[in-house]
C-alpha positions as a LaTeX table, in Angstrom:
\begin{tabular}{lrrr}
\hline
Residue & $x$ (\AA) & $y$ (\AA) & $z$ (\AA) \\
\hline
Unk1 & 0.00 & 0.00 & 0.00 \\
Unk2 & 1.25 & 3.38 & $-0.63$ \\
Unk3 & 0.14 & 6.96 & 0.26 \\
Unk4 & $-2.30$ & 9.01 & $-2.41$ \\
Unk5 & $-2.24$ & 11.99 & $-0.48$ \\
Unk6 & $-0.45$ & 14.13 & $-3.51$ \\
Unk7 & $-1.03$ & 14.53 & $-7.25$ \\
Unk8 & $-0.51$ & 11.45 & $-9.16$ \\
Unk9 & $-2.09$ & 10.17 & $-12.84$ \\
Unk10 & $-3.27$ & 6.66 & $-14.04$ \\
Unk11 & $-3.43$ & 5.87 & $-17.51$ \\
Unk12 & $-5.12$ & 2.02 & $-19.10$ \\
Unk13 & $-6.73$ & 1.01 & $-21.79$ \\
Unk14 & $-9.82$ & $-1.60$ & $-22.18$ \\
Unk15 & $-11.59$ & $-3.52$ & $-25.09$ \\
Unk16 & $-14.21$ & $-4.82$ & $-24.00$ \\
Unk17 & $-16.52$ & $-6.89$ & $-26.94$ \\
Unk18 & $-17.54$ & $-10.28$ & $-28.21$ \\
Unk19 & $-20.97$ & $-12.55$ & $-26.80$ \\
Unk20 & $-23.64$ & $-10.06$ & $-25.20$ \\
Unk21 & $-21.13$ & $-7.63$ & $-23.31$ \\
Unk22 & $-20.17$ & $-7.59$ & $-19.72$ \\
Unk23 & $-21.32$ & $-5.50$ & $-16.90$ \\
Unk24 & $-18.43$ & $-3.38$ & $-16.81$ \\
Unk25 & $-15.15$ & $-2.83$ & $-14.24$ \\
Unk26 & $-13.39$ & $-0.48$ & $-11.87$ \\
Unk27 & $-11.06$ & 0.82 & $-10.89$ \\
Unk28 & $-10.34$ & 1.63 & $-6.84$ \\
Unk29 & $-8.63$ & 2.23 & $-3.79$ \\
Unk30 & $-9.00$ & 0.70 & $-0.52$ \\
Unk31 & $-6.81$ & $-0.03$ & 3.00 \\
Unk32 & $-6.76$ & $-3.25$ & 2.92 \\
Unk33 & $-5.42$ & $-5.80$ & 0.14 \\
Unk34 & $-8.71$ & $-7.60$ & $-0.59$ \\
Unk35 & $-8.62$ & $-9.69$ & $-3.57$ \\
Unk36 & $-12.49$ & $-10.33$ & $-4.24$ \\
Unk37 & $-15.16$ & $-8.00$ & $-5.35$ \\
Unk38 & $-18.77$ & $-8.19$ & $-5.78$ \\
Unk39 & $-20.06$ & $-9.87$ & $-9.37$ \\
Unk40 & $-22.65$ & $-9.63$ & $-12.03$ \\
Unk41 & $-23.82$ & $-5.97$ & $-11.77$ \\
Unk42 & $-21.13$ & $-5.39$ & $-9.19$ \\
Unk43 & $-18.37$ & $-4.61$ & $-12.05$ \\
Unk44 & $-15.63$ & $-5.74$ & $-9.14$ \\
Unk45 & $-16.62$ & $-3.27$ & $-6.30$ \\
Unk46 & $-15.24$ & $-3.91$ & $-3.14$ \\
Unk47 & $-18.60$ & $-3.05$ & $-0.98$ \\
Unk48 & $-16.90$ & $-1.92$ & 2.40 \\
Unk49 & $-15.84$ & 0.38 & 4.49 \\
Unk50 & $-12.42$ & $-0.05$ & 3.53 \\
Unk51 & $-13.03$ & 1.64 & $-0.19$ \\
Unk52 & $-12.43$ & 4.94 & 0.09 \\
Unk53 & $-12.62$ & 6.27 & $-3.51$ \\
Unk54 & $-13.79$ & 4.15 & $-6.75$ \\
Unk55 & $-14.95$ & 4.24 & $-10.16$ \\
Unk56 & $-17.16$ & 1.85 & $-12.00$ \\
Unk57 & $-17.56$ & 1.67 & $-15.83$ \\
Unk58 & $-21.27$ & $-0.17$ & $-16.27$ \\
Unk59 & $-21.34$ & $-1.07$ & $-19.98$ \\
Unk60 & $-24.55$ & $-3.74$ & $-20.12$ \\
Unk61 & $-27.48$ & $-1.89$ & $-21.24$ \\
Unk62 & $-26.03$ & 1.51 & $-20.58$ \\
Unk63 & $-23.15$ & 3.43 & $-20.39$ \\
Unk64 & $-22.00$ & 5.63 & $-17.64$ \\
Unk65 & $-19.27$ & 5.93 & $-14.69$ \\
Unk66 & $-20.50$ & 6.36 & $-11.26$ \\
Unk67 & $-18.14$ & 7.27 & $-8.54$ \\
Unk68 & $-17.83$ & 6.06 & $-5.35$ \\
Unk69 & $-17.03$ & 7.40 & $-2.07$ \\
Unk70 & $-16.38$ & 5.52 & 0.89 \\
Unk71 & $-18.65$ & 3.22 & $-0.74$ \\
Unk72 & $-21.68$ & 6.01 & $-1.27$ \\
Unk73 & $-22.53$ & 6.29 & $-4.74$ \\
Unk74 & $-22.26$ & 10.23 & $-5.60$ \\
Unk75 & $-24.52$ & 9.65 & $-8.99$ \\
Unk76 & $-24.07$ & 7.76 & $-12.74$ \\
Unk77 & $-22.61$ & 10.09 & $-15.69$ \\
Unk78 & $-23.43$ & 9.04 & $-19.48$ \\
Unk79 & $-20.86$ & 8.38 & $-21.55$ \\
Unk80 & $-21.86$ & 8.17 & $-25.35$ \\
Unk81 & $-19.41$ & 6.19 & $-26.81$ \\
Unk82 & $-19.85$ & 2.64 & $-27.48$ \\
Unk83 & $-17.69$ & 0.36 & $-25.52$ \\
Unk84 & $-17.22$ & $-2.36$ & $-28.15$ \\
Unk85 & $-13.94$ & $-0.86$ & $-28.68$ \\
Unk86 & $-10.57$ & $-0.03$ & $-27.75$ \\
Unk87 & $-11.10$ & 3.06 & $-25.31$ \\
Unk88 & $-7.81$ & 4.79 & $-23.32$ \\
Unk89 & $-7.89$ & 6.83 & $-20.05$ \\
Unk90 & $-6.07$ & 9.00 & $-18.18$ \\
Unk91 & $-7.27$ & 9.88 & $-14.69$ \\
Unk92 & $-4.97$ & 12.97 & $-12.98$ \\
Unk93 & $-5.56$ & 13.55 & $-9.32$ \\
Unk94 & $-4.57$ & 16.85 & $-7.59$ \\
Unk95 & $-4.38$ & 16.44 & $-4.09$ \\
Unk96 & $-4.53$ & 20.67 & $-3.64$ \\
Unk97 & $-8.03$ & 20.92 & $-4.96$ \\
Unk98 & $-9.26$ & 17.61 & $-4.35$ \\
Unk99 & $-10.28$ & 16.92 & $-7.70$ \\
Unk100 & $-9.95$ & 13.94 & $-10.15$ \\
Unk101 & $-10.20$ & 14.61 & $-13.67$ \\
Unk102 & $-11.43$ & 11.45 & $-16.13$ \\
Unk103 & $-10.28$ & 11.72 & $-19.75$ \\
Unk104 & $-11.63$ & 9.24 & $-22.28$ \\
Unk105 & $-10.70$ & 8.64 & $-25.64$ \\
Unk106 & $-10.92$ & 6.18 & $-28.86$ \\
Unk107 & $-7.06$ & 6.77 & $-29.51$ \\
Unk108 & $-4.02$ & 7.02 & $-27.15$ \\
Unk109 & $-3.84$ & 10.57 & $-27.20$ \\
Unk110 & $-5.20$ & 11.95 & $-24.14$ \\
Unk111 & $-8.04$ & 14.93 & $-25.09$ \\
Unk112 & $-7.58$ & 18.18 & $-24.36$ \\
Unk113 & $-10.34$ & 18.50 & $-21.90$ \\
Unk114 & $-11.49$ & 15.95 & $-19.22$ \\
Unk115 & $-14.50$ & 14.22 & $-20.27$ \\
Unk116 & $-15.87$ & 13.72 & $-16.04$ \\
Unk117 & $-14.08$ & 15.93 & $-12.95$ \\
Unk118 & $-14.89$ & 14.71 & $-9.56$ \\
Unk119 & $-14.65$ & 17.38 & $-6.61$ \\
Unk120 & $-13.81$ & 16.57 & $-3.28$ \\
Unk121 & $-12.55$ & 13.22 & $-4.52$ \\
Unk122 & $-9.54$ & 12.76 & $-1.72$ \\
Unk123 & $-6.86$ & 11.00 & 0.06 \\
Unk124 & $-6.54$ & 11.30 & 4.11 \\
Unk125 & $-2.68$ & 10.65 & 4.97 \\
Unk126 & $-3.64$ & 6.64 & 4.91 \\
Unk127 & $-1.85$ & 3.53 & 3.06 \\
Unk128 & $-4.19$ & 2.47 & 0.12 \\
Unk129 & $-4.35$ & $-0.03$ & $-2.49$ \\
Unk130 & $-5.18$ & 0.79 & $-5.85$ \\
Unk131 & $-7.02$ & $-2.40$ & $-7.98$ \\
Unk132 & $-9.05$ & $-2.97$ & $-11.00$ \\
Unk133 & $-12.01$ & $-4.75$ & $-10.41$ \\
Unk134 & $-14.66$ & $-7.06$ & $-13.30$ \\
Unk135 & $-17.65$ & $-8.59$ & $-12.73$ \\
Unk136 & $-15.82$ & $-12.04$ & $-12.43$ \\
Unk137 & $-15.48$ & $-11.23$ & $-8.97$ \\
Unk138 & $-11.50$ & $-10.60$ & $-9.50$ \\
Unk139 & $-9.88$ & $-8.20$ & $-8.24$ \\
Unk140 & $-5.94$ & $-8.26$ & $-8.74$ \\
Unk141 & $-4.26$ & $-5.51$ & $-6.39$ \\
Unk142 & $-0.85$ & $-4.33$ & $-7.11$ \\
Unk143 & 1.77 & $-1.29$ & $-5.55$ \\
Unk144 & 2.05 & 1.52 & $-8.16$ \\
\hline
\end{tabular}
């Protein structure tokens, strides 16, 4: 576990395709190195009190990111693009303002312009793990 309490960025990349889709992932930090999630329509999310900041990508039926924190939903936001495709990300965090911003993309170049902010998306001076989660229920935690 390492501290998030300062500026940091995250890029990845997903395809996700083939049969009738998948309910989605995340991506999220918690205190404690817990290596199962909840399935189906729980895209991965570790439900518990240990999660202090998360963000799901639901892709069956719809298509939106909801974030997460300490495990409250703070509402769904629409994203238009179809996600039977390569899409890339780059999440920047800066720990002065609190505030996450979410780019999206259908090529690796990162926009100009952040496609979802989150405010008073923080870090307390804890230890967290950062994970991506699926609706398999696996959740593979690793020190960035």
């Amino acid at each position: 576990a390492i501290r998030y309490d300062r500026n940091f960025s995250d890029q990845w990349s997903t395809f996700i395709g083939g049969g009738t889709g998948a309910d989605g992932y995340c991506i999220q930090w918690t205190s404690t190195n817990i290596s199962t999630g909840t399935g189906g329509g729980g895209v991965g999310l570790i439900a518990n009190s240990n999660t202090i900041n998360a963000l799901t990508f639901t892709t069956f039926g719809v298509n939106y990111v909801t974030w997460y924190k300490q495990n409250v939903s703070q509402g769904n936001q629409t994203y238009g693009t179809s996600w039977r495709q390569t899409l890339y990300y780059w999440l920047d965090y800066n720990h002065s303002t609190s505030t996450a911003s979410l780019y999206i993309s259908t090529t690796n170049t990162k926009p100009g312009s952040a496609a979802f902010t989150y405010s008073s998306f923080s870090f307390d001076t804890g230890s967290y793990y950062m994970g991506f989660g699926s609706d398999k229920k696996r959740v593979n935690f690793h020190q960035v």
